[in-house]
Structures are given as structure tokens and as C-alpha cells.
C-alpha positions as CSV (number, residue, x, y, z in Angstrom):
1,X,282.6,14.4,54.2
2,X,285.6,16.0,55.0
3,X,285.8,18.5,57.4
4,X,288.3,21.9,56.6
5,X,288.8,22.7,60.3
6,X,291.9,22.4,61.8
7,X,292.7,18.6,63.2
8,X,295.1,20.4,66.0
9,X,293.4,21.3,69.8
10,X,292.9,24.8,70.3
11,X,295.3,26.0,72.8
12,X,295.5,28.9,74.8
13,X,298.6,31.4,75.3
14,X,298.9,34.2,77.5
15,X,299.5,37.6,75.5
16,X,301.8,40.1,76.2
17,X,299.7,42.8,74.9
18,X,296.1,43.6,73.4
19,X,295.7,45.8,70.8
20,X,293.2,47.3,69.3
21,X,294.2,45.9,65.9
22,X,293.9,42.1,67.8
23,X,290.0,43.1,68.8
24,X,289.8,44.0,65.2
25,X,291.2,40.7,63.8
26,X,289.0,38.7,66.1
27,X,285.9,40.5,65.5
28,X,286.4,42.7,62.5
29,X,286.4,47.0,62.8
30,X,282.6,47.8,63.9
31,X,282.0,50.9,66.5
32,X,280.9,48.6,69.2
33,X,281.6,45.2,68.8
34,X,280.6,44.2,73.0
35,X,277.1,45.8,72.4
36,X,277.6,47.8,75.3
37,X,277.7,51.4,73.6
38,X,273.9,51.8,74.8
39,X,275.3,51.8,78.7
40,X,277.0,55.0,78.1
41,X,279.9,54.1,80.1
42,X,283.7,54.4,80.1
43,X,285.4,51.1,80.6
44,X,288.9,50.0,82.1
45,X,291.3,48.2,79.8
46,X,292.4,44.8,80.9
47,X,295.7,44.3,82.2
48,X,296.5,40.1,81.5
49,X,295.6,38.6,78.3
50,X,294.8,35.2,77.2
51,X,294.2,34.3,73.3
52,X,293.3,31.1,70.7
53,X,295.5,31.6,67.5
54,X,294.0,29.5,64.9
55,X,295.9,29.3,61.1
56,X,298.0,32.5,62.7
57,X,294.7,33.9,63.5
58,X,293.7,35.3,66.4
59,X,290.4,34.0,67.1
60,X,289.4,34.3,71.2
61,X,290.2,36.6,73.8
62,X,289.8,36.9,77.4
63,X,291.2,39.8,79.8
64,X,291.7,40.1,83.4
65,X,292.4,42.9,85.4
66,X,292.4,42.7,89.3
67,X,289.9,45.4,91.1
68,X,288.8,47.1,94.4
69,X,285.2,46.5,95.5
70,X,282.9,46.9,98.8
71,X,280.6,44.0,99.5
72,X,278.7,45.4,102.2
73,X,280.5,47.5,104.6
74,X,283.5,44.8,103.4
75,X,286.2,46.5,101.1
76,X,288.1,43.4,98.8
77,X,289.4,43.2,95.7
78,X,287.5,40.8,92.9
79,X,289.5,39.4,89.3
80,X,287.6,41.4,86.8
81,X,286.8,39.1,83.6
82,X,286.1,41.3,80.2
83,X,286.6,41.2,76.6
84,X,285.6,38.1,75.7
85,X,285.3,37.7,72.2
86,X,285.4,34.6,69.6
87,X,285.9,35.5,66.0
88,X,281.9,34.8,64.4
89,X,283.5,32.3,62.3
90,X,284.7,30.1,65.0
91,X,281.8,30.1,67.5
92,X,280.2,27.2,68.8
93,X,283.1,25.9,68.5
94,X,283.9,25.7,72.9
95,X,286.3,28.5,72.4
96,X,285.4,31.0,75.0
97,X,285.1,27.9,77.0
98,X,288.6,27.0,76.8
99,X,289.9,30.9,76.7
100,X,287.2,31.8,80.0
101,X,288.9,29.1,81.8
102,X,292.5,29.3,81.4
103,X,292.1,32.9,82.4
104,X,290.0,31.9,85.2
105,X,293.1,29.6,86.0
106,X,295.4,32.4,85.9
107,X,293.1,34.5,88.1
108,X,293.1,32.0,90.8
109,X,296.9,32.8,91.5
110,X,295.8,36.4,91.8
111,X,294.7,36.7,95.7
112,X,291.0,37.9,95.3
113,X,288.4,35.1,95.6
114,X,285.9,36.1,93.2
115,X,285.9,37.0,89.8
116,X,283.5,40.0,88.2
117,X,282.2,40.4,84.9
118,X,279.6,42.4,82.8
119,X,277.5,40.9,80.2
120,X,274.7,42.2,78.2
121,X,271.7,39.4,78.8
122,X,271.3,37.2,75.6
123,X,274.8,35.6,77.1
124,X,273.9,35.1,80.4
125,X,273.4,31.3,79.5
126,X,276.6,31.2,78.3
127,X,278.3,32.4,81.6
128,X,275.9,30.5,83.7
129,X,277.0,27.0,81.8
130,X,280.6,28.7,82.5
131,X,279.8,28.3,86.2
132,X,278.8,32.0,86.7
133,X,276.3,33.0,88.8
134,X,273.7,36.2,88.0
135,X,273.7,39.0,91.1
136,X,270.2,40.1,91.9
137,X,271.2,43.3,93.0
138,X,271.9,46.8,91.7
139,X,275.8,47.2,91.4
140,X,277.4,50.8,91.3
141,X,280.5,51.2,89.3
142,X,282.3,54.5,88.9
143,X,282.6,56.6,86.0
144,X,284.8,59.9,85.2
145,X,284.5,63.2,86.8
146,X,283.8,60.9,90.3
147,X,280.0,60.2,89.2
148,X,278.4,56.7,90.3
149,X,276.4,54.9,87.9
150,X,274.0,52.1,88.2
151,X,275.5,48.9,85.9
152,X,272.9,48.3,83.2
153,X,274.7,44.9,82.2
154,X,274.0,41.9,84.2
155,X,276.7,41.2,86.8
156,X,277.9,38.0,87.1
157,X,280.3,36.5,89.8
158,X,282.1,33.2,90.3
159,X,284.4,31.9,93.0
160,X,288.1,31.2,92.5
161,X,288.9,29.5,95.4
162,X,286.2,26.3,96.9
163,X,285.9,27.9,100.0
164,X,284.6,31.5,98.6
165,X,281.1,32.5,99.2
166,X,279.6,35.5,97.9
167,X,277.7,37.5,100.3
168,X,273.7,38.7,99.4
169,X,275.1,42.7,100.2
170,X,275.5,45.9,98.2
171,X,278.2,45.6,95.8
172,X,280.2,48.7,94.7
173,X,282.8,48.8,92.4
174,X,285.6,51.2,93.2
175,X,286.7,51.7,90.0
176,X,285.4,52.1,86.6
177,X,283.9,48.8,85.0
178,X,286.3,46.5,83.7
């Protein structure tokens, strides 16, 4: 049976910017295609950009944006992963996979040691076959107007460098979340 998917590898390119219109073409124009409208929080936009064009579609996306944090009493910075999206059509297909990673690549030349991300909990599996690791603790993130809030997504962390350990502390985020 023939098969109508492209013969050619999925690659990866870095973007130069990330529109709203992109988010749109990857997963069409609902209010709240993350799912993460119920956390009632106000969100960072990423700075680097990595994408999958398929057929001049863009179909994957992954942003990065570096971030200050406290660990502790230790003040660091952490690669903030967020934005991951695949186009419904092409999931399952090893595409956040091959977008995660490249922008994981990219973050390693970054300085910080760990990489960050939020994720709402059916795609903790996903992350954790990624290589990501669940936090069991409560982390604050800020929000406008100086208030702290309590991050009601899972957080999820994973070394960039093979000598980075992450330490069982309190972890603030001194920003808002990515």
C-alpha cells in the first residue's frame, strides 16, 4: 500500500522569528491551544526558535528562552523549554522528538546547565521518554504586578551538560513562566 507521506527526513531549522500566525499554521486558531488557560497565568515569549517545515508547512515548534532562578539559597540561570507544538496531523510521527532535541542541542551552548519546562500532566510521558525528569516540589514563578504564584503545571527539568545535577531544594523562578 502506498504510503502519501513525504519520503524526505524531517529536518529541523532554526527560525528567525515566531509569529503568532506560525502557532496558528501548526495548530490551527483555537483560544488556547497549550491547555494552559485554566492556570490563569501570564507567560514569557520565547526568544530562539526551532521548526519542522513539511510540504512548506510548518508543522513542529520548540522555543527557548534563557532564565534566572534560585535553587535553594543558589541564584542560576536554567534554558527555559516552551511551545512545543506538532501540527495534529503529523503526531506520532517523532517530531517533537527531533524538534525537543535540536533545541536542547542549541541550549547546551547557552551557559546554564539545566533546562525548565511546564507541561500540563497527560504529556509527562512524553517528556519523561525525552529524558526529562518530574520535580516533586512546589515551584514559584512570578506573575504581573510582582505577585508569586504556585505553578499548577508539572515542572520538569533535564541536564544540559553530563556533569549537572539538580539539587532536591526550593525552586523559584525569577521571572514569569516561560
Amino acid at each position: 500500500m502506498p504510503d502519501d507521506r513525504s519520503s524526505a527526513a524531517p529536518t529541523v531549522v532554526r527560525l528567525s522569528q515566531y509569529t503568532k500566525a506560525d502557532q496558528e499554521e501548526i495548530l490551527g486558531n483555537g483560544d488556547d491551544p497549550f491547555g494552559a488557560a485554566p492556570t490563569g497565568l501570564t507567560w514569557l515569549p520565547k526568544e530562539e526558535h526551532f521548526g519542522i517545515r513539511h510540504e512548506d508547512r510548518l508543522v513542529a515548534h520548540t522555543g527557548l528562552l534563557r532564565l534566572p532562578v534560585a535553587i535553594g539559597d543558589t541564584k542560576t540561570e536554567v534554558v527555559g523549554v516552551g511551545g512545543v507544538a506538532v501540527a495534529p496531523s503529523m503526531q506520532g510521527q517523532g517530531l517533537a522528538r527531533l524538534v525537543v532535541t535540536a533545541a536542547l542541542e542549541h541550549a547546551r551552548t547557552m551557559g546554564p546547565q539545566h533546562a525548565l519546562l511546564f507541561c500540563r500532566p497527560p504529556l509527562v510521558s512524553l517528556y519523561q521518554r525525552l529524558g526529562w525528569h518530574p520535580l516533586d516540589r512546589d515551584v514559584l514563578v512570578e506573575q504581573p504586578e510582582g505577585r508569586l504564584a504556585i505553578m499548577p503545571l508539572r515542572t520538569m527539568v533535564t541536564p544540559l551538560h553530563d556533569n549537572a545535577r539538580w539539587p532536591s531544594e526550593p525552586v523559584r523562578l525569577f521571572s514569569l513562566p516561560m
